[in-house]
C-alpha positions as CSV (number, residue, x, y, z in Angstrom):
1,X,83.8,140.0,-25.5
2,X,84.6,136.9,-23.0
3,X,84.3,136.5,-19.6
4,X,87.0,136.7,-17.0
5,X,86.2,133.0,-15.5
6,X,88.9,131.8,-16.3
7,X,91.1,134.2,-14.0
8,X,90.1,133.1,-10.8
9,X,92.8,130.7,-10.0
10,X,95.5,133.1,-11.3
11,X,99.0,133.5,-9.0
12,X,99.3,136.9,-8.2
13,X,102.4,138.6,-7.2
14,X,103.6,141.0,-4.5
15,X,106.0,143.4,-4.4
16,X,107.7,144.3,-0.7
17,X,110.3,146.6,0.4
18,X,112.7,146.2,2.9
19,X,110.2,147.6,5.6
20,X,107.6,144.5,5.0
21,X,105.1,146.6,3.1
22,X,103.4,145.8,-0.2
23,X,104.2,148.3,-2.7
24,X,102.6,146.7,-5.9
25,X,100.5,143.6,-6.8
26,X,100.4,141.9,-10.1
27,X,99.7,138.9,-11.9
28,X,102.8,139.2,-14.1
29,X,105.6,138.2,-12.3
30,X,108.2,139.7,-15.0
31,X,106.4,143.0,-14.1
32,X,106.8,142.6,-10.4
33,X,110.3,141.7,-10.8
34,X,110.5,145.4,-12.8
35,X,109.1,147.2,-10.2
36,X,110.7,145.4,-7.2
37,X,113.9,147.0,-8.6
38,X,113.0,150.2,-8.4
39,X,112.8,149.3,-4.2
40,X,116.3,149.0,-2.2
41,X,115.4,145.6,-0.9
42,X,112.5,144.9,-2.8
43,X,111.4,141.2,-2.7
44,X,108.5,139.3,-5.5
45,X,106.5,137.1,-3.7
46,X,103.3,134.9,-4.5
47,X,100.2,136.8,-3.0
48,X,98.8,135.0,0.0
49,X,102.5,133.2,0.8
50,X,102.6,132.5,4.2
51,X,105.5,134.5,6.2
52,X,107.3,133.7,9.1
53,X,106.4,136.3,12.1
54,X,108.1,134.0,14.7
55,X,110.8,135.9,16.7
56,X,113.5,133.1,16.7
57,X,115.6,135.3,19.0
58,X,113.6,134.1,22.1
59,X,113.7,131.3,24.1
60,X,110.8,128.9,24.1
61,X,109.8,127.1,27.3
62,X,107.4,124.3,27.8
63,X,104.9,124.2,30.8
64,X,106.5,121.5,33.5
């Protein structure tokens, strides 16, 4: 049997529904797609994607 080397550079896939939390991970992104349907605003995305947390709805000021 081989060894799973060759896996460590492999894009894994989240699932997350509409509250922001990740329901399922997978390295198949045909399988996350499946499964995000299954969540009412489910979303695939790459695992480790960066996310925007900035509130744009604020102003932002400068010091003077």
């Amino acid at each position: 049997m081989g060894c799973n080397c060759g896996n460590k550079n492999r894009k894994m896939y989240e699932v997350v529904n509409a509250a922001g939390k990740v329901v399922y991970t997978s390295a198949s992104k045909p399988s996350a797609d499946g499964v995000a349907r299954r969540y009412e605003g489910g979303t695939v995305r790459e695992k480790g994607a960066a996310t925007s947390t900035a509130k744009t709805d604020e102003p932002t000021t400068t010091p003077a």
